[in-house]
Residue, then its C-alpha position, 0 to 999 in steps of 0.5 A: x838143745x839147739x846149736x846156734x852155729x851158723x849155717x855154713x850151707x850156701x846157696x848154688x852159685x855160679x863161676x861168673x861169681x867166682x873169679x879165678x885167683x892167682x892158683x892157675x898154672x896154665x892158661x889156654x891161648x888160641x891161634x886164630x891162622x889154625x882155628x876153624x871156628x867149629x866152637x867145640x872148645x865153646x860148648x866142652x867149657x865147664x866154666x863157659x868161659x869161651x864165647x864165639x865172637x864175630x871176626x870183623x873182617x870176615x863176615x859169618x865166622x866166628x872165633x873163640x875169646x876165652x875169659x881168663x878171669x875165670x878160666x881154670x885151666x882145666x885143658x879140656x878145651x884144648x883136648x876137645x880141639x879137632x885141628x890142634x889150635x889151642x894150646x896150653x901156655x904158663x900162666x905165672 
């Protein structure tokens, strides 16, 4: 006999399909006059939610801009800092 529930197995998805809701508790915050630019924070995000922006001023270097529609919060970013820029702040 055939169950005719439905399927409840989606297809693989992304995060910039799934925006984070009201549950983070912290948030990253970057402090540009300690950032380095080296990008590490950029390439540990499982989100990819930090992208490497052009600094307008200064021609070549690159800072981090992090999404906070679907950052989670995770701090892996911040523990993969090597000068200590990012910190995690309250997100209410």
């Amino acid at each position: 006999m055939k169950d005719n529930k439905p399927n409840l197995i989606t297809k693989p998805n992304t995060t910039l399909n799934n925006k984070t809701g009201p549950w983070r508790t912290s948030r990253p915050v970057t402090d540009y006059n300690i950032c380095i630019g080296c990008a590490l924070c950029s390439k540990i995000c499982p989100e990819a939610c930090i992208a490497m922006v052009d600094v307008p001023d200064k021609p070549g270097k690159k800072q981090p801009v992090t999404d906070y529609d679907y950052c989670k919060g995770c701090a892996l970013c911040v523990h993969e800092c090597p000068v200590k820029a990012i910190k995690m702040v309250a997100d209410y």
